[in-house]
One Martini backbone bead per residue (centre of mass of N, CA, C, O) as a GRO file, in nm:
protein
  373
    1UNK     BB    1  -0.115  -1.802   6.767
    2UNK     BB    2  -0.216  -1.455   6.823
    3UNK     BB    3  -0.201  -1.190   6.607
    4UNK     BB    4  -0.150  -0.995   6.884
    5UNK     BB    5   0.151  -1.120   6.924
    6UNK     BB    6   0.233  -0.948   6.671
    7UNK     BB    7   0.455  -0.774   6.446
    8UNK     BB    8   0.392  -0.626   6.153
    9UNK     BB    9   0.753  -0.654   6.102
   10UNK     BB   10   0.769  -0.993   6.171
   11UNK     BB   11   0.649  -0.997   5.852
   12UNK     BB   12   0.819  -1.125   5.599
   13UNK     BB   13   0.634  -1.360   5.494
   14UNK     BB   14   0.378  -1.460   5.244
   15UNK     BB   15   0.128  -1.676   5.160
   16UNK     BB   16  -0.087  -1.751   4.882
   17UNK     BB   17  -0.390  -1.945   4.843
   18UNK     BB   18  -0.511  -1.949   4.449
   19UNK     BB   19  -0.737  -2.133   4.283
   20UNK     BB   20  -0.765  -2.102   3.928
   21UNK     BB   21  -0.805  -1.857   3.706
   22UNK     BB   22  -0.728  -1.553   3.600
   23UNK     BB   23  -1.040  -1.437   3.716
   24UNK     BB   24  -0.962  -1.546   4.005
   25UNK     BB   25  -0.710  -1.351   4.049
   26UNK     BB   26  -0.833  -1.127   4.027
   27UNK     BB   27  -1.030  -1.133   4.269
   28UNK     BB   28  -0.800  -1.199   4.478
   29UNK     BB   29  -0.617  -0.932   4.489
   30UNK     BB   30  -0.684  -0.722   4.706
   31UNK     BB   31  -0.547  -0.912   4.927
   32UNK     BB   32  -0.268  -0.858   4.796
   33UNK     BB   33  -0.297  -0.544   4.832
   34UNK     BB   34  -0.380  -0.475   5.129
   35UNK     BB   35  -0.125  -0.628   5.243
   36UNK     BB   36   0.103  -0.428   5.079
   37UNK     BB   37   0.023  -0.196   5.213
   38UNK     BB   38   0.060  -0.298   5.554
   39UNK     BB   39   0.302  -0.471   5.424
   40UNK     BB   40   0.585  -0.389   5.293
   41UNK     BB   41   0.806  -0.575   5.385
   42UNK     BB   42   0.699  -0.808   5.246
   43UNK     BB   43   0.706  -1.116   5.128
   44UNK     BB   44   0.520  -1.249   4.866
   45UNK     BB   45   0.323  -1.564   4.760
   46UNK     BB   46   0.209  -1.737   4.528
   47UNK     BB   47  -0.055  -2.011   4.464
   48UNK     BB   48  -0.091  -2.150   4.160
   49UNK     BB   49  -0.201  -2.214   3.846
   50UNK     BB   50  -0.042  -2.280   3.561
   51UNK     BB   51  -0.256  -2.140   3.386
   52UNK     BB   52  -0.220  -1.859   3.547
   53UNK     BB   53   0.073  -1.746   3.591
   54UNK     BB   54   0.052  -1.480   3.398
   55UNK     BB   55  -0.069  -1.318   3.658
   56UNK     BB   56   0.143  -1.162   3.709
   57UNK     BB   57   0.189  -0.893   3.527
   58UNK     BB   58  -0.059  -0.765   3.745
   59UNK     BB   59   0.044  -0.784   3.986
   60UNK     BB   60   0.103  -0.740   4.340
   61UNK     BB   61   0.399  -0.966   4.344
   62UNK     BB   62   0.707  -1.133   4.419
   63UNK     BB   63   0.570  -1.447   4.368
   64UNK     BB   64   0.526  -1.748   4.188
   65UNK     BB   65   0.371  -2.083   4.214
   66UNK     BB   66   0.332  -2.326   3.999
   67UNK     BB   67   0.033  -2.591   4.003
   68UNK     BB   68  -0.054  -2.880   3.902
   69UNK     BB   69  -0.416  -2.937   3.875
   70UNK     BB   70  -0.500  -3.061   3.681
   71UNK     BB   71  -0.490  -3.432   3.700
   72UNK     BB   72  -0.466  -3.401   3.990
   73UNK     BB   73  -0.492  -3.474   4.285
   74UNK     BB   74  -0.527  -3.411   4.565
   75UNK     BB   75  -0.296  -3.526   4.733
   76UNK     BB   76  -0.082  -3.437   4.542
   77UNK     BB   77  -0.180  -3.158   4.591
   78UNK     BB   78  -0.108  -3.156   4.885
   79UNK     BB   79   0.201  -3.267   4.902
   80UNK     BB   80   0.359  -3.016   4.761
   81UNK     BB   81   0.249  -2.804   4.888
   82UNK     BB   82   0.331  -2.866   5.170
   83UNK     BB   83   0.658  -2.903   5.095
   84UNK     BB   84   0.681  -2.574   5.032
   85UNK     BB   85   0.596  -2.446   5.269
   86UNK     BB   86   0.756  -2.574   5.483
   87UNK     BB   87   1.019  -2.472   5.276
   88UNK     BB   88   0.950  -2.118   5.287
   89UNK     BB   89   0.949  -1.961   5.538
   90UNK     BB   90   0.679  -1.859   5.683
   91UNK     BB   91   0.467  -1.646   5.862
   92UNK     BB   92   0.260  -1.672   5.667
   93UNK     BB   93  -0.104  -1.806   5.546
   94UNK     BB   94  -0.308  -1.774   5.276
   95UNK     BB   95  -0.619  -1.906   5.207
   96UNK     BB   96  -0.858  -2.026   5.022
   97UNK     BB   97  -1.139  -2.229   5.061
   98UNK     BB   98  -1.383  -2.460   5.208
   99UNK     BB   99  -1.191  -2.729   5.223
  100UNK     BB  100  -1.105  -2.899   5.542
  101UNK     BB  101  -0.804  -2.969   5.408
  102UNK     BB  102  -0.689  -2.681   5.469
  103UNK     BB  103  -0.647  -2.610   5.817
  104UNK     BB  104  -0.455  -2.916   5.777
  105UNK     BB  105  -0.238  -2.799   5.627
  106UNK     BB  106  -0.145  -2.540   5.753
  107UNK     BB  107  -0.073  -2.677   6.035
  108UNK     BB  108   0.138  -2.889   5.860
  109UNK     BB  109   0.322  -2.657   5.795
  110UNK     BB  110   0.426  -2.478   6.039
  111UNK     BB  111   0.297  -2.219   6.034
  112UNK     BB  112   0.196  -1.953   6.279
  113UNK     BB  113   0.026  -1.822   6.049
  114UNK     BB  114  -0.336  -1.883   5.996
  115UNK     BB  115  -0.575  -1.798   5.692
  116UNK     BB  116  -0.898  -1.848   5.633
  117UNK     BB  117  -1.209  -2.008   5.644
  118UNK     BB  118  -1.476  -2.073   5.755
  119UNK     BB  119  -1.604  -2.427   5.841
  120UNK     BB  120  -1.536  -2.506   6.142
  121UNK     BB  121  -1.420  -2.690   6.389
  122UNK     BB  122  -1.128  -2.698   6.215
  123UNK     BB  123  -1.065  -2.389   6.175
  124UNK     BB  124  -1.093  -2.319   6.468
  125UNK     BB  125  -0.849  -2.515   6.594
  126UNK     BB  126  -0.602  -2.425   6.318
  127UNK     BB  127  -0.667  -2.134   6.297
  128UNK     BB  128  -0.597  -1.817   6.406
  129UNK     BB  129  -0.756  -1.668   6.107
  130UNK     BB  130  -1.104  -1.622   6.059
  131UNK     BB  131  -1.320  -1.607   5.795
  132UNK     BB  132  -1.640  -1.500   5.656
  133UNK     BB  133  -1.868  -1.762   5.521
  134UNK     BB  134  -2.078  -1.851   5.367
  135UNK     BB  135  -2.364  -2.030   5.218
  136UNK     BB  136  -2.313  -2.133   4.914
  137UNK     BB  137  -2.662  -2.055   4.904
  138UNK     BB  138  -2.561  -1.711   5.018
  139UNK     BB  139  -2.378  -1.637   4.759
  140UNK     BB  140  -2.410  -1.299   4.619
  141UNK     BB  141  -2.141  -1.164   4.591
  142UNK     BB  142  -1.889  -1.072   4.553
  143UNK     BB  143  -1.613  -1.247   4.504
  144UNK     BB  144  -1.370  -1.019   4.600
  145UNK     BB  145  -1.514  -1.001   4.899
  146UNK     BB  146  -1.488  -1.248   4.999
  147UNK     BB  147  -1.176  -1.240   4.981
  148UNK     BB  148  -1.155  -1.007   5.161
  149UNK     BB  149  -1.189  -1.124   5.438
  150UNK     BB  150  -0.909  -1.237   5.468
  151UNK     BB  151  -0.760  -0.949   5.519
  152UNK     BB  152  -0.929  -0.811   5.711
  153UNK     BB  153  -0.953  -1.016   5.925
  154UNK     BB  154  -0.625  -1.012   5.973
  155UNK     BB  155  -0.568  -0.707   6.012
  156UNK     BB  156  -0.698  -0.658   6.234
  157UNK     BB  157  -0.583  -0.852   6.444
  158UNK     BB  158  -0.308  -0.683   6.390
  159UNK     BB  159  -0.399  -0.358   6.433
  160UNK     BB  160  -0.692  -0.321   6.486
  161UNK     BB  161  -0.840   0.008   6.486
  162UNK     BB  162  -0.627   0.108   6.248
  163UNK     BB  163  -0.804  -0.059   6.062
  164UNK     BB  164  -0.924   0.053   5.731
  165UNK     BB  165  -1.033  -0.085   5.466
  166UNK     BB  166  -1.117  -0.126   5.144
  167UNK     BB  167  -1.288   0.120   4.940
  168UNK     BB  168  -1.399  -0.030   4.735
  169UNK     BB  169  -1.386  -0.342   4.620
  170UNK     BB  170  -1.101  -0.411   4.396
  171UNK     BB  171  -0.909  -0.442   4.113
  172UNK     BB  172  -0.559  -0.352   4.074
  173UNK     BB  173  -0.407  -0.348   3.824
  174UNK     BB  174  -0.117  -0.331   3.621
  175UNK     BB  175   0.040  -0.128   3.390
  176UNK     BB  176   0.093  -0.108   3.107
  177UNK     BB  177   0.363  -0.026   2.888
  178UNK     BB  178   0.455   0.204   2.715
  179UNK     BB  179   0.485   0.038   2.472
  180UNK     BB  180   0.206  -0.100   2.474
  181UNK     BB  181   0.026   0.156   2.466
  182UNK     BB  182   0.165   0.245   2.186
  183UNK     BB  183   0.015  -0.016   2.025
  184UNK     BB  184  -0.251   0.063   2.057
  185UNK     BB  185  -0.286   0.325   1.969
  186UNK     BB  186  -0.219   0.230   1.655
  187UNK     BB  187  -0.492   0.055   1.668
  188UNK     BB  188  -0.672   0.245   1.876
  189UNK     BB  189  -0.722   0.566   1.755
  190UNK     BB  190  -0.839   0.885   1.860
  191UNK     BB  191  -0.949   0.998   1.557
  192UNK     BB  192  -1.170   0.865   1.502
  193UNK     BB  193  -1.483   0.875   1.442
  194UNK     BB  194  -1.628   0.752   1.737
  195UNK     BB  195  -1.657   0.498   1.960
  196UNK     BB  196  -1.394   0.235   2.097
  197UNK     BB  197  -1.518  -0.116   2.039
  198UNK     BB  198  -1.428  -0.396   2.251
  199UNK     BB  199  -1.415  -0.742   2.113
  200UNK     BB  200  -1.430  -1.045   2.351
  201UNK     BB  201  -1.561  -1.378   2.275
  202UNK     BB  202  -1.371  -1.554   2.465
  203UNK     BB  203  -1.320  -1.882   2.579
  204UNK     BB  204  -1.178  -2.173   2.755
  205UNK     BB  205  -1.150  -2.453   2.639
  206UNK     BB  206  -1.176  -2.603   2.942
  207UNK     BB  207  -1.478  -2.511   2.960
  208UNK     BB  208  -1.561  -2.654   2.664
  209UNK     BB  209  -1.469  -2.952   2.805
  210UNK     BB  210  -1.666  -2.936   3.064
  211UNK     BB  211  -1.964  -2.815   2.976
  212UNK     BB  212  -1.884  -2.487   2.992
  213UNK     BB  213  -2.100  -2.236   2.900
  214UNK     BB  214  -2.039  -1.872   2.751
  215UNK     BB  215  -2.089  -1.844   2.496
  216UNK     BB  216  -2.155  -1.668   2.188
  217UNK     BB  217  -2.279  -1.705   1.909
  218UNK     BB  218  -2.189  -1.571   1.647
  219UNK     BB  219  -2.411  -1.437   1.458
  220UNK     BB  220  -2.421  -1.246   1.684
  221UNK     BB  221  -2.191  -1.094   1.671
  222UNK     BB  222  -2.213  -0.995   1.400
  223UNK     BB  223  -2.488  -0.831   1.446
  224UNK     BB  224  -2.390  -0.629   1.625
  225UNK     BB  225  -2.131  -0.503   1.488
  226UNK     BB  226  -2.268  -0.409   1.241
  227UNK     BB  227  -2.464  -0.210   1.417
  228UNK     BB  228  -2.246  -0.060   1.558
  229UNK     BB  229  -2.137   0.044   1.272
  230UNK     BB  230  -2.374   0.175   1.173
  231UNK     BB  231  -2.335   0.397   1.449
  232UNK     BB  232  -2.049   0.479   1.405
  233UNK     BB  233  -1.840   0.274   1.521
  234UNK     BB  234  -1.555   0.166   1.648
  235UNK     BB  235  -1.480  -0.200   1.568
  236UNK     BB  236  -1.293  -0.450   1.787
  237UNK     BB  237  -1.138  -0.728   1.718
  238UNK     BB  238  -1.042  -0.990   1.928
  239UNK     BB  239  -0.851  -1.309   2.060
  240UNK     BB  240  -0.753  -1.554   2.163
  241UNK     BB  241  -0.615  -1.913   2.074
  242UNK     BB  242  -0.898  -2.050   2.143
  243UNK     BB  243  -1.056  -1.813   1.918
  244UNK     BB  244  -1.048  -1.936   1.581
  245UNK     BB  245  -1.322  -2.003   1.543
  246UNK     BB  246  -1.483  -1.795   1.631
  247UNK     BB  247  -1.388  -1.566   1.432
  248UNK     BB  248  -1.440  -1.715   1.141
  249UNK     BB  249  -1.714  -1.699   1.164
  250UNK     BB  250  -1.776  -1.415   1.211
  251UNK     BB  251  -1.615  -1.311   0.945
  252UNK     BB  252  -1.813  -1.517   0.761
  253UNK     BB  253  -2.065  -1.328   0.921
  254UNK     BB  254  -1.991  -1.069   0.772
  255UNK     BB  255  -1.971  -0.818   0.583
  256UNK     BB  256  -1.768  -0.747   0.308
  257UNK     BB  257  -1.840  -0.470   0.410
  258UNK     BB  258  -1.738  -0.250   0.718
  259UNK     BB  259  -1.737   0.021   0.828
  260UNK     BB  260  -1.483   0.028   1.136
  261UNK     BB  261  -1.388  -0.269   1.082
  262UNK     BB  262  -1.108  -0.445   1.338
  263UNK     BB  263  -0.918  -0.711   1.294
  264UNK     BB  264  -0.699  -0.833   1.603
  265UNK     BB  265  -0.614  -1.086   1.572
  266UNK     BB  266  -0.335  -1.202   1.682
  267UNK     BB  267  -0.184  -0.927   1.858
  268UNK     BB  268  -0.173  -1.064   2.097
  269UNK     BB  269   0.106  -1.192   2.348
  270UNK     BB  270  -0.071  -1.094   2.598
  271UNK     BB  271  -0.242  -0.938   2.933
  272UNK     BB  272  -0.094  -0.667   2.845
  273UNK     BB  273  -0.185  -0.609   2.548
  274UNK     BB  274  -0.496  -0.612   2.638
  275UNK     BB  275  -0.488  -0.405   2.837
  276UNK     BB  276  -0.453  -0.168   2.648
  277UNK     BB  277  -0.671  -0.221   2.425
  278UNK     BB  278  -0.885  -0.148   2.707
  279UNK     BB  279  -0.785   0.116   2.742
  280UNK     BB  280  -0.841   0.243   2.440
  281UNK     BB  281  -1.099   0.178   2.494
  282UNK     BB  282  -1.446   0.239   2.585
  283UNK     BB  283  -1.542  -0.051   2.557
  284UNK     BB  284  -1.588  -0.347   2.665
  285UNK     BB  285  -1.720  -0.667   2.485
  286UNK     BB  286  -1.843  -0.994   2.634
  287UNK     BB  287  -1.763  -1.239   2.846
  288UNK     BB  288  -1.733  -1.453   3.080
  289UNK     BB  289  -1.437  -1.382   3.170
  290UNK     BB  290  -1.079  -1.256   3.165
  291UNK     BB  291  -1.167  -0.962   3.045
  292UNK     BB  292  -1.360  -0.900   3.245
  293UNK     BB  293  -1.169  -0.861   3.498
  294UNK     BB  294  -0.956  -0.647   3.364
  295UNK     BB  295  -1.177  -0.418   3.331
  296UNK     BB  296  -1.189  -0.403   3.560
  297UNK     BB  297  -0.915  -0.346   3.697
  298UNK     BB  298  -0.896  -0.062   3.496
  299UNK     BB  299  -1.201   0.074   3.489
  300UNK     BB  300  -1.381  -0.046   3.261
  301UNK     BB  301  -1.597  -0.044   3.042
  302UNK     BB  302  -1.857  -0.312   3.046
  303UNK     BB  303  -2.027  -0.591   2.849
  304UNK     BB  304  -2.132  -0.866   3.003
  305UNK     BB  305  -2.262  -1.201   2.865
  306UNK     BB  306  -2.468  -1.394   3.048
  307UNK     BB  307  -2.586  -1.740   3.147
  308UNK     BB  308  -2.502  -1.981   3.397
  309UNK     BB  309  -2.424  -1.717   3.557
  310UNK     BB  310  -2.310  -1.502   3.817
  311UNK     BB  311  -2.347  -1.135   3.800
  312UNK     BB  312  -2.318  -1.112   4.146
  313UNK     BB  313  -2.064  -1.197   4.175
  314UNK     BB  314  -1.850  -1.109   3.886
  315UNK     BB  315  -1.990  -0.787   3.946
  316UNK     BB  316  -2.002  -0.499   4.067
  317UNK     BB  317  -2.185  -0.333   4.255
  318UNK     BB  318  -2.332  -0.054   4.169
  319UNK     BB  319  -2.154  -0.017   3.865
  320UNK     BB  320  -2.190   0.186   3.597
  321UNK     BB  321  -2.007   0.043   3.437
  322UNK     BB  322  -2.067  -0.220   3.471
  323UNK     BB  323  -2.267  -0.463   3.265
  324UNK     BB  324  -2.504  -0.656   3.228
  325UNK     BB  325  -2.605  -0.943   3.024
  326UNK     BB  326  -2.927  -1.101   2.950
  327UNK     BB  327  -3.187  -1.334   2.988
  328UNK     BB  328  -3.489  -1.228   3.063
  329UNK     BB  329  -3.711  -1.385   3.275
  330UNK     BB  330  -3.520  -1.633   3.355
  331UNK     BB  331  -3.554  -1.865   3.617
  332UNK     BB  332  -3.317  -2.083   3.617
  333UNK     BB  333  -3.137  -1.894   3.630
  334UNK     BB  334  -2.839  -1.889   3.792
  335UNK     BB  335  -2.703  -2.233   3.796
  336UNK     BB  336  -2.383  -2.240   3.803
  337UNK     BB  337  -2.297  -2.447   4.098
  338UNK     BB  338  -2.586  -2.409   4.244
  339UNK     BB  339  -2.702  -2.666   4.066
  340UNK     BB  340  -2.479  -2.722   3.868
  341UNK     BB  341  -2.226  -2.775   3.645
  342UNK     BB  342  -2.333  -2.778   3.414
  343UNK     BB  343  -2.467  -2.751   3.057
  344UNK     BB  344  -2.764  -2.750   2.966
  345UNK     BB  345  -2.925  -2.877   2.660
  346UNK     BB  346  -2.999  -2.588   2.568
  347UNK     BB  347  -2.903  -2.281   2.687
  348UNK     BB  348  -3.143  -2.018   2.698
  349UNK     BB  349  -2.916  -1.807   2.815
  350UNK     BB  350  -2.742  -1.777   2.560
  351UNK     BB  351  -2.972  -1.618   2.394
  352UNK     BB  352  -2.901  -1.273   2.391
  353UNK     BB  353  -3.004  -0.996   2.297
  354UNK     BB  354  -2.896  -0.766   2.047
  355UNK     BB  355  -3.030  -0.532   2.203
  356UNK     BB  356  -2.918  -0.531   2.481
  357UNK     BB  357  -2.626  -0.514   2.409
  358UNK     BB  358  -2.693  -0.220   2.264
  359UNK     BB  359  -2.757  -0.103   2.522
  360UNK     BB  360  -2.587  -0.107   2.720
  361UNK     BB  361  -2.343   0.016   2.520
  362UNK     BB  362  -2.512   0.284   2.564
  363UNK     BB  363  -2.442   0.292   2.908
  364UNK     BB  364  -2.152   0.257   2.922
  365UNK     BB  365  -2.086   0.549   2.750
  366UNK     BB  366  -2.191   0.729   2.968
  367UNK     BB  367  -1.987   0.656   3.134
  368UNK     BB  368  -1.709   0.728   3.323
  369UNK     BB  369  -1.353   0.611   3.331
  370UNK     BB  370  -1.253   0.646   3.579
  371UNK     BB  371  -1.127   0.586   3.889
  372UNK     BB  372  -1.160   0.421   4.198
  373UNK     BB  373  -1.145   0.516   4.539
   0.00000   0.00000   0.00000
């Protein structure tokens, strides 16, 4: 069936396939931001990642069915993910994605609307609309844009020349609530002098599981605060439940005395605390992580420190909002993903001179932290 021989207000379902991480999550946003833009009758269903449930709270989405996908087998996790498709009714399923047996899935869903990534002989034959996926190898745009695509795809096939896509590509999260407002204001008040730069040094247990290393020394993070709190801004430190041991640290080579320095650490009880936290301050310093997404979805300044990622893939081209700090003139790097899986014996990708990060917070800090049209 031919999406343009469909009326855009007989799609009353849509459900939507994209497994990963927090940060996966936020960077699928605009496809259905977009999509609940142009279809407001739908009903949303996201599928997700059960570690991810919680990025329900920032999405614009009717709907989250999280499934088990660590340590469940490719097989099981497609035939749950089928039985509920099946039972879903639903007019329409937007799946991300490269592996061959997702356009064999939507099909066998029975679903309608199927719209995935081109990726061959196989996509072209069951899916209704495909959307342009580059090889792997020249992958280099932001990765919200990729994801975006899905949407564009589907939507002109819909409406045809009436359809305008979203420009820039961004993701825009729902705003914490106003009691969540007020408590950041009360602890990152308005009125110290100095500018007020919120740390949040941590990454997800999972990824220093797999020997995916995306984290900065604690030293050096002690070093930058320090050096911070000395140029005389308020330096606010966060972090979730797996940076306990990365605080301890942190607090541990930390001067005894150090005007300006507040620790917040377990302070934050989800990440809509969190985001009001990065909206209060002026600038959030962090690593390639789940707050490094939160930041742009809210459109704050932010100095994110990548080691054997691509900060082309993960932050918005071209916007002097979003900083990356990188070890500069080294050749390997970035390495994950397109050429290794995990992180190499040395890693000196992670050893980002405390000086460019601080030079980074200097050019962030005089960005107007607008909101993008």
């Amino acid at each position: 069936m031919g999406n343009r021989r469909l009326k855009a207000d007989a799609l009353k379902r849509i459900a939507f396939i994209n497994f990963g991480g927090i940060g996966d999550e936020i960077l699928f946003a605009p496809v259905i931001e977009e999509i609940k833009k142009h279809l407001p009758q739908a009903h949303c269903t996201l599928f997700l990642e059960r570690r991810s449930q919680s990025v329900k709270d920032l999405l614009t989405i009717d709907e989250v069915i999280p499934l088990q996908v660590q340590g469940q087998s490719r097989q099981s996790l497609f035939a749950e993910l089928w039985n509920r498709l099946r039972k879903g009714n639903f007019d329409a399923v937007i799946s991300s994605g490269s592996s061959p047996f997702i356009p064999i899935l939507l099909f066998a869903s029975g679903i309608p609307v199927r719209v995935g990534f081109q990726t061959g002989a196989v996509s072209r034959a069951l899916l209704t609309t495909e959307a342009p996926l580059a090889p792997k190898h020249d992958r280099k745009g932001y990765a919200a844009e990729m994801y975006f695509a899905l949407a564009s795809s589907f939507l002109k096939a819909l409406l045809g020349d009436a359809y305008q896509p979203m420009r820039p590509v961004l993701p825009h999260l729902k705003p914490p609530s106003e009691a969540d407002r007020q408590w950041a204001a009360s602890v990152i008040p308005s009125h110290p002098p100095g500018s007020k730069i919120l740390i949040h040094p941590g990454v997800s247990a999972i990824s220093v599981q797999k020997n995916i290393l995306k984290g900065w020394p604690p030293i050096r993070w002690a070093e930058c605060i320090t050096q911070l709190c000395q140029q005389g801004h308020q330096v606010y430190l966060a972090g979730g439940p797996d940076d306990a041991e990365t605080i301890d640290q942190i607090q541990k080579s930390l001067p005894a005395t150090l005007h300006g320095f507040h620790n917040l650490y377990g302070q934050t009880k989800n990440l809509l605390q969190l985001g009001a936290l990065v909206l209060a301050a002026d600038v959030l310093v962090c690593v390639d992580s789940s707050p490094m997404h939160l930041a742009v979805g809210y459109q704050k300044p932010l100095v994110a420190l990548f080691g054997p990622t691509d900060e082309r893939k993960l932050l918005p081209a071209h916007d002097a909002r979003f900083q990356a700090a990188t070890v500069e003139n080294l050749s390997c790097r970035p390495c994950l993903w397109d050429v290794r899986n995990d992180n190499c014996a040395t890693s000196e990708c992670l050893q980002v001179p405390v000086s460019q990060v601080l030079a980074k917070v200097r050019q962030a800090l005089e960005v107007t932290a607008s909101p993008a049209v």
